[in-house]
DRENDO-1510 file (C-alpha; in Angstrom, 1 decimal, always signed):
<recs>
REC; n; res; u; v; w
REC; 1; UNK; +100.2; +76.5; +101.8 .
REC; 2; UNK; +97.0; +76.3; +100.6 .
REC; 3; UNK; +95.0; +79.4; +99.3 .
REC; 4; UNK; +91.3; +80.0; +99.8 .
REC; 5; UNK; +89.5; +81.0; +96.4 .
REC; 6; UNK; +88.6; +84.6; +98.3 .
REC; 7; UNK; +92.5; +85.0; +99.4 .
REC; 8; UNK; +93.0; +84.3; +96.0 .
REC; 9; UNK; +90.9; +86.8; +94.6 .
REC; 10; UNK; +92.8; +89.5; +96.4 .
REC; 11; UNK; +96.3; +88.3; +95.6 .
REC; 12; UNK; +95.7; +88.4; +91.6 .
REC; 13; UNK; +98.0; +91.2; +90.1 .
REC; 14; UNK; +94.8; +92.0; +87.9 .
REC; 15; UNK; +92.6; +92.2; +90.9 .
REC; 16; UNK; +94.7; +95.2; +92.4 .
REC; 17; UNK; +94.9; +96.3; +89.0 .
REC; 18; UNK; +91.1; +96.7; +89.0 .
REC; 19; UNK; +90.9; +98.2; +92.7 .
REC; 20; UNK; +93.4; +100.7; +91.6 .
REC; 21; UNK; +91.8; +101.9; +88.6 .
REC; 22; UNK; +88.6; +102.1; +90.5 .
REC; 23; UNK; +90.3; +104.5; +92.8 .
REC; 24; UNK; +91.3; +106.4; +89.9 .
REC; 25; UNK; +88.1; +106.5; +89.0 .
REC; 26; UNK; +86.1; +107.6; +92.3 .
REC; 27; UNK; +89.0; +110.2; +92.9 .
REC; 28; UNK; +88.8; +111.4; +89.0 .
REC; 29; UNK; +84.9; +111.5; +89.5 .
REC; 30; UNK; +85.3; +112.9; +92.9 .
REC; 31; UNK; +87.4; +115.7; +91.9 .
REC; 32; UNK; +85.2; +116.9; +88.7 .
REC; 33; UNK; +82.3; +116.8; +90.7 .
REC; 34; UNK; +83.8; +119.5; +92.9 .
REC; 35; UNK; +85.1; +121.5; +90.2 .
REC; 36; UNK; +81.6; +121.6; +89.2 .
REC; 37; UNK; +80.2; +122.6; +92.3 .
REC; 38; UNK; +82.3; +124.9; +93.2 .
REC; 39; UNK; +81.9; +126.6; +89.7 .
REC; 40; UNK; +78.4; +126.3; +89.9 .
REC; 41; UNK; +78.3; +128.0; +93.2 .
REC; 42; UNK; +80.5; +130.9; +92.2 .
REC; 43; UNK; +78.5; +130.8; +88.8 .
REC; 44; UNK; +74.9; +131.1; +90.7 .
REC; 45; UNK; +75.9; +133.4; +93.0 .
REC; 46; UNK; +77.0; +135.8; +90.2 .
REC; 47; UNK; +73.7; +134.8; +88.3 .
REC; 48; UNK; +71.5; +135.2; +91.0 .
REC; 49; UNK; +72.8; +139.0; +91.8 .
REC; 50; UNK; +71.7; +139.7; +88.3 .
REC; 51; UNK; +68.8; +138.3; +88.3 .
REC; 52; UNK; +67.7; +139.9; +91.6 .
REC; 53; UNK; +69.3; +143.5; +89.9 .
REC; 54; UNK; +66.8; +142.9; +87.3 .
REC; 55; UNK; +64.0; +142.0; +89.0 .
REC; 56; UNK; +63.7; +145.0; +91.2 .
REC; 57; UNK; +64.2; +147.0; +88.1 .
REC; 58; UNK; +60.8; +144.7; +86.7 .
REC; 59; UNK; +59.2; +145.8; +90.1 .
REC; 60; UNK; +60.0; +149.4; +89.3 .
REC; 61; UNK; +59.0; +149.9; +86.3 .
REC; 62; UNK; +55.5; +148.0; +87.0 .
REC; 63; UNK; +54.8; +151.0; +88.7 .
REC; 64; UNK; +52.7; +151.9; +92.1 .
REC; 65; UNK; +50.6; +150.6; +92.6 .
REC; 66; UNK; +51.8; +147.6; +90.3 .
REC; 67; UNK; +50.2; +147.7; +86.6 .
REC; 68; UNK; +48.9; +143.9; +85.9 .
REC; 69; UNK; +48.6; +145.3; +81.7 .
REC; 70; UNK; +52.2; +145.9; +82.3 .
REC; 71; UNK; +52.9; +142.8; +84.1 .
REC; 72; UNK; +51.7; +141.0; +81.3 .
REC; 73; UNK; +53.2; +142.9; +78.5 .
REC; 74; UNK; +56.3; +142.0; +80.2 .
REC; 75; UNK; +55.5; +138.6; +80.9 .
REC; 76; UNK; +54.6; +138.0; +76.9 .
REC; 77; UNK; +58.0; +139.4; +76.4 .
REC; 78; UNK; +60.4; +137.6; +78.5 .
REC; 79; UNK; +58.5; +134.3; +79.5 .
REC; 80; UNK; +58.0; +135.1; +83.0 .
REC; 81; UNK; +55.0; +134.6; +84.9 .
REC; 82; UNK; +54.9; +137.2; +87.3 .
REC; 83; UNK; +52.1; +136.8; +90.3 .
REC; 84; UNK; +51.6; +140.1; +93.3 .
REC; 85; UNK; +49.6; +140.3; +96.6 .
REC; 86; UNK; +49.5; +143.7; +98.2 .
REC; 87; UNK; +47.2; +146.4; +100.4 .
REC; 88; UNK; +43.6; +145.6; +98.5 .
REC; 89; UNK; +45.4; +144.3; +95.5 .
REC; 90; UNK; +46.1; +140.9; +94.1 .
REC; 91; UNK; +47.0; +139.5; +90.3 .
REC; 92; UNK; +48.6; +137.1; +88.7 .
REC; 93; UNK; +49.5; +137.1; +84.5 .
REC; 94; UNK; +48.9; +133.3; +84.3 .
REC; 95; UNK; +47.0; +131.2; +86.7 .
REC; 96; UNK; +47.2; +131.3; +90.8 .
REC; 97; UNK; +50.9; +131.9; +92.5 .
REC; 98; UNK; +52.2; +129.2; +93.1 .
REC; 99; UNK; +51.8; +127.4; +96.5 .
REC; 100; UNK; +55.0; +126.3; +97.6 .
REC; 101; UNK; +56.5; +126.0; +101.2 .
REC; 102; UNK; +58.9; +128.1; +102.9 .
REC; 103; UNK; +60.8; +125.0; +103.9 .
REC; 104; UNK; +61.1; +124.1; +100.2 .
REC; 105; UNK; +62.9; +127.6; +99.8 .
REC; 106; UNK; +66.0; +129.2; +101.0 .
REC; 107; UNK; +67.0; +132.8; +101.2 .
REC; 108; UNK; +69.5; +135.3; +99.5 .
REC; 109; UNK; +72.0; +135.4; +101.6 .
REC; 110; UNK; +72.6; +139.6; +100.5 .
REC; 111; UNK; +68.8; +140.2; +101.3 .
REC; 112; UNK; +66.7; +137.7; +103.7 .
REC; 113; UNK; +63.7; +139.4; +101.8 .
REC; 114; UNK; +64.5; +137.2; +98.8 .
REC; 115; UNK; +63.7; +133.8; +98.5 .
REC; 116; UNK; +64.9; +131.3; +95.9 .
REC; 117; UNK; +63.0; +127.7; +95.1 .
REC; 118; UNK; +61.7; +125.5; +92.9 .
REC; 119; UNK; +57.9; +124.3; +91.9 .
REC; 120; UNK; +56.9; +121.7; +89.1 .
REC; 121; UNK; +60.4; +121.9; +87.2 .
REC; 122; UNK; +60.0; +125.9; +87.4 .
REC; 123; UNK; +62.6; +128.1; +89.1 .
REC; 124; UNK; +60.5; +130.8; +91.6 .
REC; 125; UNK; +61.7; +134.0; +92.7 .
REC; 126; UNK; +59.7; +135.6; +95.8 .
REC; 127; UNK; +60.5; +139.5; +97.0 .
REC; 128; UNK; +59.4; +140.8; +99.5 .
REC; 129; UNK; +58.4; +145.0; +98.5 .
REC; 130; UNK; +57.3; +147.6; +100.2 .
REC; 131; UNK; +54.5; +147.4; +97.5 .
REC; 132; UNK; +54.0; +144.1; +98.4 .
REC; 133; UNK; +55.1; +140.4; +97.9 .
REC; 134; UNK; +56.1; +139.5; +94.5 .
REC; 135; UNK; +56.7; +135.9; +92.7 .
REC; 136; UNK; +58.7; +135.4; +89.4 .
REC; 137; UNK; +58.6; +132.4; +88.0 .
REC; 138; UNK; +61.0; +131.4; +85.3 .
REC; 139; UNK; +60.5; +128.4; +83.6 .
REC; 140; UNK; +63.7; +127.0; +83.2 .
REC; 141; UNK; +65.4; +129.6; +81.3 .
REC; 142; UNK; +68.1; +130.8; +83.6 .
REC; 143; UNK; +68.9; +127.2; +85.4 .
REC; 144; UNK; +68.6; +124.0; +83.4 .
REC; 145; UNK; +69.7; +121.4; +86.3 .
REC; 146; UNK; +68.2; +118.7; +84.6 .
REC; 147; UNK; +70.8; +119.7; +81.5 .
REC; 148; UNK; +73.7; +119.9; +84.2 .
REC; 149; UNK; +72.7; +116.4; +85.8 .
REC; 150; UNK; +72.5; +115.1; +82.3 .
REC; 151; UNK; +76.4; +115.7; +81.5 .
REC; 152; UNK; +77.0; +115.1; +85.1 .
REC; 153; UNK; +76.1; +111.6; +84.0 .
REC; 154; UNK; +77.6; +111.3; +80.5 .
REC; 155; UNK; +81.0; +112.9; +82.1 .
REC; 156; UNK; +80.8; +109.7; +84.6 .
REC; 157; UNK; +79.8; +107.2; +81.5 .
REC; 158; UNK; +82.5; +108.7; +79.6 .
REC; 159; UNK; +85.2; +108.3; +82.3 .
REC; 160; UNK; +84.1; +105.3; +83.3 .
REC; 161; UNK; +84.4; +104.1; +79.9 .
REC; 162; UNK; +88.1; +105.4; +79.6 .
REC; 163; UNK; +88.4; +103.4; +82.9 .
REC; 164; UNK; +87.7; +100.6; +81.5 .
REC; 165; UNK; +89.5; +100.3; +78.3 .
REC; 166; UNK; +92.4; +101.3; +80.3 .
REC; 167; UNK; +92.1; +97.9; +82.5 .
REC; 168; UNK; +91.4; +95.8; +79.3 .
REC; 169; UNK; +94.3; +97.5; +77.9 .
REC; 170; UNK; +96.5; +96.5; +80.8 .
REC; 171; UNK; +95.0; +93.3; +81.4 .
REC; 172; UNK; +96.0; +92.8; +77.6 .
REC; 173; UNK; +99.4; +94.2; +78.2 .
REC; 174; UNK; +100.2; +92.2; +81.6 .
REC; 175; UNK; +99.0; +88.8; +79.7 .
REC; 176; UNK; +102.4; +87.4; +79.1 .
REC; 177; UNK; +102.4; +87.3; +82.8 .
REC; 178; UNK; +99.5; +84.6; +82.9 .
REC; 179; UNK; +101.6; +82.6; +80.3 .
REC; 180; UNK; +105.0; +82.6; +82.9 .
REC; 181; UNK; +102.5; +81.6; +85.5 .
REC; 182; UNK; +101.1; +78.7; +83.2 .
REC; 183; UNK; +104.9; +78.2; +82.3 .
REC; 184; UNK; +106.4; +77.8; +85.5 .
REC; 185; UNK; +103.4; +75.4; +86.5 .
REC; 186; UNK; +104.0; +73.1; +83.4 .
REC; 187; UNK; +107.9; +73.2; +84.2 .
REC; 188; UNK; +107.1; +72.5; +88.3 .
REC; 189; UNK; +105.2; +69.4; +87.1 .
REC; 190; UNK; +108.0; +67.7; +84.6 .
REC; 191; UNK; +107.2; +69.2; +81.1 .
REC; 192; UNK; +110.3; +71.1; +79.5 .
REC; 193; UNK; +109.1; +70.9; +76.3 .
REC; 194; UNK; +106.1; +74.0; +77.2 .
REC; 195; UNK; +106.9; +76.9; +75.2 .
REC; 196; UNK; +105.6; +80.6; +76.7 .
REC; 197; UNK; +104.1; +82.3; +73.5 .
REC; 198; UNK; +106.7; +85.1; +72.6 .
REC; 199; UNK; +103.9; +87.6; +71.1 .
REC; 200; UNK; +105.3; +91.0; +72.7 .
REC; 201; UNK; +108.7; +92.7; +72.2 .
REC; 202; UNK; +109.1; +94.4; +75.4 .
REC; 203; UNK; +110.0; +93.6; +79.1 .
REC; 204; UNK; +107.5; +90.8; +79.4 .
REC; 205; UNK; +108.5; +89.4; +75.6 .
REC; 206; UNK; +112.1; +89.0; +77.0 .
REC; 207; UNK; +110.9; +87.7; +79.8 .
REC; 208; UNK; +109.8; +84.7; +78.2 .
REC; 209; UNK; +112.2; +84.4; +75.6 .
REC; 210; UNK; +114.6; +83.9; +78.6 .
REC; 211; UNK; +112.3; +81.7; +80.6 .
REC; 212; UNK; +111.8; +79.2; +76.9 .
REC; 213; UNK; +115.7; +79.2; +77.2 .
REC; 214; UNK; +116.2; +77.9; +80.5 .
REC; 215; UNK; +114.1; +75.5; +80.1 .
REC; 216; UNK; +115.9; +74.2; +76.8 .
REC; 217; UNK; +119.2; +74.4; +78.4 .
REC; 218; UNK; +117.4; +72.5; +81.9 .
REC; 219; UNK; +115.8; +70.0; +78.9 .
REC; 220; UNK; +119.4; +69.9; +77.1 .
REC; 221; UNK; +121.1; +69.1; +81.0 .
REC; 222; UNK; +119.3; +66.3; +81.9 .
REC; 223; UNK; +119.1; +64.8; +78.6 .
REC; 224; UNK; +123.0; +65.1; +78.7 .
REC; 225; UNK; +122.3; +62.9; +82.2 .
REC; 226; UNK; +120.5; +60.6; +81.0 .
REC; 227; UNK; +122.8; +60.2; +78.0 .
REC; 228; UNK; +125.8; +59.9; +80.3 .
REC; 229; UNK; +123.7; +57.3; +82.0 .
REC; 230; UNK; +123.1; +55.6; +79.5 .
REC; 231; UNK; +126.6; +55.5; +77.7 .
REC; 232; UNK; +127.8; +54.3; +80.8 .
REC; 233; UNK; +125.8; +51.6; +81.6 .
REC; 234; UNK; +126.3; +49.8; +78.5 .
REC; 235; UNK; +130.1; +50.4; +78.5 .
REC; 236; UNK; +129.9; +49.1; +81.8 .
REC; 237; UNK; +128.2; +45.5; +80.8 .
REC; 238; UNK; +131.2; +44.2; +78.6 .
REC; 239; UNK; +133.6; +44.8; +81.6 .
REC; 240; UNK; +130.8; +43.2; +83.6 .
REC; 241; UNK; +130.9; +40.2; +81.4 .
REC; 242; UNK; +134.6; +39.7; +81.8 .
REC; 243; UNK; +134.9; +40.0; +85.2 .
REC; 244; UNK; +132.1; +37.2; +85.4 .
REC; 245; UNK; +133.8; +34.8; +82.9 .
REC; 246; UNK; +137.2; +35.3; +85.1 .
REC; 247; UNK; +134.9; +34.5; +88.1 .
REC; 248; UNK; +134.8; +31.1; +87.4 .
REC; 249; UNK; +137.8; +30.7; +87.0 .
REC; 250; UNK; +138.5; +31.5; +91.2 .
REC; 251; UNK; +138.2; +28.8; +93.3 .
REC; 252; UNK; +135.4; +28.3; +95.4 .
REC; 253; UNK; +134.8; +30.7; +98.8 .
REC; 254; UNK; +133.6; +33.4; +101.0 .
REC; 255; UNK; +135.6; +35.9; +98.6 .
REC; 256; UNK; +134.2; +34.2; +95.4 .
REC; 257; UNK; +131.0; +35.1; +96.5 .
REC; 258; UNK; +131.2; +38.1; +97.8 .
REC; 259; UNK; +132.5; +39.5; +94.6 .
REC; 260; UNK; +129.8; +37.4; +92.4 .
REC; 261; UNK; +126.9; +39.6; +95.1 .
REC; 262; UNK; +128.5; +42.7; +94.0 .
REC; 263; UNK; +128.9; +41.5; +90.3 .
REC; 264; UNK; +125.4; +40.7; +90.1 .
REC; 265; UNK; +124.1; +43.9; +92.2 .
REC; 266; UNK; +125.8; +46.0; +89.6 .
REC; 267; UNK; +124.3; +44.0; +86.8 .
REC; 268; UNK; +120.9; +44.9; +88.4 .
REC; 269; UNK; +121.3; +48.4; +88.8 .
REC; 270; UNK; +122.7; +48.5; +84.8 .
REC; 271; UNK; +119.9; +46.5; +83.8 .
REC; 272; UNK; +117.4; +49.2; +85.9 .
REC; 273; UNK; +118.8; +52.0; +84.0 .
REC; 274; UNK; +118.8; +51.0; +80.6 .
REC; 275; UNK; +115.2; +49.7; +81.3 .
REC; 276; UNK; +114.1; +52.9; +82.4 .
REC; 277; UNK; +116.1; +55.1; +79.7 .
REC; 278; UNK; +114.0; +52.8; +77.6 .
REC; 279; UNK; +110.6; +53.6; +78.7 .
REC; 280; UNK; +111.7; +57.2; +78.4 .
REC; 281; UNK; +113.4; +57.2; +74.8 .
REC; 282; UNK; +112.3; +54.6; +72.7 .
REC; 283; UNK; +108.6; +56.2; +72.7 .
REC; 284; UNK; +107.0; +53.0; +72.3 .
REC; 285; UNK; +103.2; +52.5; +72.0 .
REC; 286; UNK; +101.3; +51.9; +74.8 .
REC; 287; UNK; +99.1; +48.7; +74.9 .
REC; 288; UNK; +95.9; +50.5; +76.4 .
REC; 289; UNK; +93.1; +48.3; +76.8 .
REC; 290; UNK; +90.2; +48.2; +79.4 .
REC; 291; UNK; +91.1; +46.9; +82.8 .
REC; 292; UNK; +89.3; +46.7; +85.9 .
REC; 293; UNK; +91.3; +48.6; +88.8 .
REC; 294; UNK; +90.0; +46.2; +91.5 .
REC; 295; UNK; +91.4; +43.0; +89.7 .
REC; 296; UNK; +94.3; +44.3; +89.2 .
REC; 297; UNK; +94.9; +45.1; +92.7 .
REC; 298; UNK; +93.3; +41.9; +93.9 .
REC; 299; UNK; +96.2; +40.3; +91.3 .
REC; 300; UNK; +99.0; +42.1; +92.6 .
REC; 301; UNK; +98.0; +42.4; +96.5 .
REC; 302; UNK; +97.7; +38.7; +96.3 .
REC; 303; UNK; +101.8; +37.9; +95.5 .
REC; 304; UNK; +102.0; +39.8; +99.0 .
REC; 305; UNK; +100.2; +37.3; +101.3 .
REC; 306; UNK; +103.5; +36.0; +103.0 .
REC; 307; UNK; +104.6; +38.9; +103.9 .
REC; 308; UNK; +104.8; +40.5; +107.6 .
REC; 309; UNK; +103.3; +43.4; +107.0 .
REC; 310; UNK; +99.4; +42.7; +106.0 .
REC; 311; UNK; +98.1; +44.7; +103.5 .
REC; 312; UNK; +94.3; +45.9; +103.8 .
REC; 313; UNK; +91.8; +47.0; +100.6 .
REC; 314; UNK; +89.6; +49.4; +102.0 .
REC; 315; UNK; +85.9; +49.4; +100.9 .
REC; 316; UNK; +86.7; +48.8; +97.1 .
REC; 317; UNK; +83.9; +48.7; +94.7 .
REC; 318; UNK; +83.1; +44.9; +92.5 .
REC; 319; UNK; +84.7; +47.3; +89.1 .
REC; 320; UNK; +86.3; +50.5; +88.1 .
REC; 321; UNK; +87.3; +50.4; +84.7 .
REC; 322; UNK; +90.8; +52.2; +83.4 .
REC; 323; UNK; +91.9; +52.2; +79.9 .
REC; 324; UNK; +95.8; +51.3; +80.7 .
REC; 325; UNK; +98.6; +49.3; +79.1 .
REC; 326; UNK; +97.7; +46.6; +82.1 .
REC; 327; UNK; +101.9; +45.2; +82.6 .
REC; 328; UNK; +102.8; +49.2; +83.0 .
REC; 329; UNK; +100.6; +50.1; +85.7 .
REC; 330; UNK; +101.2; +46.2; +87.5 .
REC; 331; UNK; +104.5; +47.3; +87.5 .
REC; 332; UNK; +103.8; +50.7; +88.8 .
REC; 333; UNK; +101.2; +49.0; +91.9 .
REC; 334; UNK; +104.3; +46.7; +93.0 .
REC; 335; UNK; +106.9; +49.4; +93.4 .
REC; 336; UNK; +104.5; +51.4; +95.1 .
REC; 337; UNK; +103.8; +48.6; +97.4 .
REC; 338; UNK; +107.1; +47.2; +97.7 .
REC; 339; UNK; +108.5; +50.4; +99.2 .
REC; 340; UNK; +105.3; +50.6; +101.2 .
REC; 341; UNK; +106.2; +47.5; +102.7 .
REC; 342; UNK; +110.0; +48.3; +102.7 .
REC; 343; UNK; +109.6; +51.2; +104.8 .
REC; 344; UNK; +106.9; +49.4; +107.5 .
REC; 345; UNK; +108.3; +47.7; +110.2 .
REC; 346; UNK; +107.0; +44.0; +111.1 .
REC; 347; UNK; +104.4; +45.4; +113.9 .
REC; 348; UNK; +103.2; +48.2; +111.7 .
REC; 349; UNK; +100.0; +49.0; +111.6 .
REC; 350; UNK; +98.6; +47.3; +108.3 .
REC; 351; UNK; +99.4; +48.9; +104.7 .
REC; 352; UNK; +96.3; +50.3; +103.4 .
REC; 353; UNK; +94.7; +50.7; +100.0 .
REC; 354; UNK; +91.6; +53.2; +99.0 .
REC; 355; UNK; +89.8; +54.1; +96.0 .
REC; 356; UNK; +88.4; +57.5; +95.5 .
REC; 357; UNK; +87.1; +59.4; +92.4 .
REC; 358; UNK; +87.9; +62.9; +91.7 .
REC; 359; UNK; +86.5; +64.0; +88.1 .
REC; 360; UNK; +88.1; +63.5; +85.1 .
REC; 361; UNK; +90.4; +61.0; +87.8 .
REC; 362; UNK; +90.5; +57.6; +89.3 .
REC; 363; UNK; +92.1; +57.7; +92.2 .
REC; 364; UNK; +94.1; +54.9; +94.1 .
REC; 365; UNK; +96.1; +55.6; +97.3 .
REC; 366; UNK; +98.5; +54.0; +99.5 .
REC; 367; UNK; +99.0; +54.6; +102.9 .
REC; 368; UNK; +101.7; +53.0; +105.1 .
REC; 369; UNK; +102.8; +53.5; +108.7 .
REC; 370; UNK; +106.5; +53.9; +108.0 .
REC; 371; UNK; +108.9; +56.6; +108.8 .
REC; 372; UNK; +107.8; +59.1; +106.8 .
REC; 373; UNK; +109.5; +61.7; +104.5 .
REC; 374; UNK; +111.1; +65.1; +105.4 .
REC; 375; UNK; +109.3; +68.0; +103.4 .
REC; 376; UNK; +112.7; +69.6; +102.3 .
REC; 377; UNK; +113.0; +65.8; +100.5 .
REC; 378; UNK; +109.6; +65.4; +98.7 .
REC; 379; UNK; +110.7; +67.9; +95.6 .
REC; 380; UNK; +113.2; +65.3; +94.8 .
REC; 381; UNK; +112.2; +61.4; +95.6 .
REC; 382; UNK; +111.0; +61.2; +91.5 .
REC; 383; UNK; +114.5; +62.5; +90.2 .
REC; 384; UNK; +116.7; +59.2; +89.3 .
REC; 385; UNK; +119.0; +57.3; +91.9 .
REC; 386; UNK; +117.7; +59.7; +94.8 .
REC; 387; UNK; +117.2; +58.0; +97.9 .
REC; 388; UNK; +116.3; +60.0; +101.0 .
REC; 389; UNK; +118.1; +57.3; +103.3 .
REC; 390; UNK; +122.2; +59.1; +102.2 .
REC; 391; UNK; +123.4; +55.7; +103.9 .
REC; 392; UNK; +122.3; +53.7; +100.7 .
REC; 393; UNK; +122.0; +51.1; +102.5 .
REC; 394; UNK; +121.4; +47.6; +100.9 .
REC; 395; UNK; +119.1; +46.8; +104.1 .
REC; 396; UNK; +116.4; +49.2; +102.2 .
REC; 397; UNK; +117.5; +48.0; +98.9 .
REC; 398; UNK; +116.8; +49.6; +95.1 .
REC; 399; UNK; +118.6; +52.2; +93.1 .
REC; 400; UNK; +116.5; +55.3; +93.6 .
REC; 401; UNK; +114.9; +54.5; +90.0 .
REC; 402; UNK; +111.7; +53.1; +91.2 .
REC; 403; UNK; +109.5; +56.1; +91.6 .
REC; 404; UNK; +111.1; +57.8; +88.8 .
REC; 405; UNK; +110.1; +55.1; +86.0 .
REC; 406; UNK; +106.6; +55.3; +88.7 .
REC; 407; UNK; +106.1; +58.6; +87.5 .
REC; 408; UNK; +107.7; +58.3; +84.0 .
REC; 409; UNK; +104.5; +55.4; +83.6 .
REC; 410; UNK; +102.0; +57.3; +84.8 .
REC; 411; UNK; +102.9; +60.9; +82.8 .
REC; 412; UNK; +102.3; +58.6; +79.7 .
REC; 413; UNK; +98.8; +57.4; +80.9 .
REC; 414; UNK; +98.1; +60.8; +81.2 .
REC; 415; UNK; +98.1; +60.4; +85.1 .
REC; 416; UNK; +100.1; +61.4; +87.4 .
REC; 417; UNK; +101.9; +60.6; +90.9 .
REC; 418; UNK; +101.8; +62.5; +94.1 .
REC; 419; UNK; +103.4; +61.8; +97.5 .
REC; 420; UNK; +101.9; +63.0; +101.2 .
REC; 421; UNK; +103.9; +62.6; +104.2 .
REC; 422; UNK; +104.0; +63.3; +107.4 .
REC; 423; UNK; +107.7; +62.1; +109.1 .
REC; 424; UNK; +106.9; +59.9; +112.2 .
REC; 425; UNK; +103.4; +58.7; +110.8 .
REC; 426; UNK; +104.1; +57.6; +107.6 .
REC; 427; UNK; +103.0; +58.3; +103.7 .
REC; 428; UNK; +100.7; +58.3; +101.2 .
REC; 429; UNK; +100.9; +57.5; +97.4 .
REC; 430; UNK; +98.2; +58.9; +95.2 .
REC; 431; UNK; +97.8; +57.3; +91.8 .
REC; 432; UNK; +95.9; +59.5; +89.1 .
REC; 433; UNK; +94.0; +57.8; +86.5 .
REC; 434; UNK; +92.0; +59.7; +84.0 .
REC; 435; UNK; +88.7; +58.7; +83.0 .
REC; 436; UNK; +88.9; +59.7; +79.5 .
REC; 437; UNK; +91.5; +58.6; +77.0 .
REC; 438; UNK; +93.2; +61.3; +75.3 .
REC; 439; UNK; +94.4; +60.8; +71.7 .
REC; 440; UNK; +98.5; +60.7; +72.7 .
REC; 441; UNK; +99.7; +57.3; +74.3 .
REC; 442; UNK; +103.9; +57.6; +74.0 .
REC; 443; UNK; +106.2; +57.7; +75.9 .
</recs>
């Protein structure tokens, strides 16, 4: 199944890593916020009950009718700007009062005579007397808002901060889980020789120590196989040999040659194995050299022109140019057509052959019509002698080695091999060729 980059998103590990600490953080922020408000309000209303206290007692003691050289004797002495409008009597100890609406103020909610506001950064105070209406204005020495936004806002930097070195931090402590990912990705693809880094002592650190084991003690099985193999194909050539010297010694007949078919179908299959234990031991150097794709095709293609099942080349371009070792990848093109045509039936539809380019790949694909191939069997049709028909039968011919020493070819071009099929409507072979040469060309 195939994920979208946005479902992808959303499934990382780090992604709901980051969504949870961002909660964290909204409900951390949330949550000091309202232990400031709520102090604040308990604070205020404790505040303003003094501050009302002491400005009645200002209102007393500026006498009656209120004394304006008082006024500003008090004003000089506690930064207040005190302005009064009564009965035939209006002052002020600095400038006009101060114009500011009622909507812009909001009452005491212990005396509805008392009104509480702000105007140009000042804090203003009105009272309603019986002497007449009075208006304090403070400037900014009992509330400093703009000093409570301002850690408001370096509280939130700060945690935010802390909320971000804490994702780093985990990001850094979950990154061993990137290198399984990688890991299991290499190992999915053929290569048991990719190490996890072990750089952490924990959980995850042993982790990967026991993921770089299995994979030696996969690595360690199959080379065991394919040392078995091996051993037992060349013990099997000097028995080989005798019976086929004894042969002639039988007189001429149906059972003579039945036995020489069988001698001589083992001697292929012996000679298969060894050839491709070769091509994956003896880390010989490949003969790259430029070589035009559509030639090559043309070339091989050509061997196939008495065959039933035609063979089409789809819209090819006069040149696409490969750096290959040119009798590797012809042998790779005629097993990949000579199951294609294996597996199409005489009336098939025609066996066809596209170019495509993918960056940094060339790619060259080959569809047939044939049966097709059963999911469950895809993960296996590259491991040698596998054969999805169990019958083995001789009427589809080969080993099972074919798309093995396929793929072995193409993993040492730096390519690969990929397989798309649909049972009932047939399959697809995908060739990958890389545009740029990298430095290591074994085996």
């Amino acid at each position: 199944m195939r994920i979208n980059g946005f479902d992808k998103i959303f499934k990382s590990v780090f992604t709901k890593l980051l969504l949870i600490i961002i909660v964290t953080g909204i409900a951390i922020n949330i949550i000091v916020a309202g232990f400031f408000i709520t102090h604040r309000s308990s604070a205020g209303s404790t505040i303003h009950k003094n501050i009302v206290h002491y400005l009645n007692y200002l209102i007393a003691d500026l006498g009656d009718p209120p004394s304006l050289s008082r006024a500003r004797q008090i004003a000089s002495q506690t930064s207040l700007v005190i302005h009064f409008k009564g009965q035939g009597l209006s002052w002020s100890t600095s400038g006009s009062p101060p114009t500011v609406s009622r909507r812009r103020l909001y009452e005491y909610k212990e005396d509805p005579g008392i009104r509480f506001g702000r105007y140009h950064r000042h804090s203003i105070i009105e009272i309603d007397h019986q002497k007449g209406r009075f208006v304090f204005e403070l400037v900014r020495f009992f509330d400093r808002e703009d000093e409570k936004n301002g850690i408001m806002l370096a509280l939130f930097a700060l945690l935010a901060g802390v909320l971000a070195l804490a994702y780093l931090l985990i990001r850094r402590v979950l990154r061993p889980v990137k290198w399984l990912n990688e890991g299991v990705k290499e190992v999915s693809r053929g290569n048991l020789k990719h190490r996890v880094p072990l750089k952490k002592s924990d959980e995850l650190g042993q982790l990967a120590q026991a993921f770089n084991d299995m994979t030696d003690r996969v690595r360690e099985m199959l080379q065991a196989k394919e040392q078995l193999m091996l051993d037992i194909s060349h013990e099997l050539r000097s028995p080989l040999t005798r019976m086929k010297v004894a042969l002639e010694f039988l007189a001429e007949g149906k059972s003579k040659q039945n036995i020489k078919k069988d001698i001589e179908e083992m001697e292929q299959m012996i000679n298969e194995i060894l050839d491709t234990a070769r091509r994956h031991h003896m880390h010989s150097k490949l003969n790259r050299r430029p070589v035009n794709l559509v030639d090559l095709l043309h070339e091989v293609v050509s061997a196939y022109k008495e065959q039933q099942t035609a063979i089409e080349l789809i819209d090819l371009p006069s040149c696409v140019e490969i750096h290959v070792d040119f009798e590797q990848i012809k042998i790779v093109l005629k097993n990949i057509i000579n199951n294609a045509i294996k597996y199409s039936g005489p009336e098939s539809d025609p066996i066809r052959i596209f170019l495509d380019t993918r960056e940094p790949y060339v790619i060259l694909r080959v569809t047939d019509n044939g049966p097709g191939i059963p999911a469950e069997e895809l993960s296996f049709i590259f491991e040698p002698f596998y054969r999805v028909d169990k019958s083995r039968s001789k009427r589809t011919g080969g080993f099972g080695l074919g798309l093995s020493l396929c793929k072995t070819i193409m993993e040492a071009h730096d390519g690969n091999i990929e397989i798309d099929s649909t049972p009932g409507k047939g399959t697809t072979v995908s060739l990958f060729f890389p545009t740029e040469v990298k430095k290591s060309q074994n085996f």
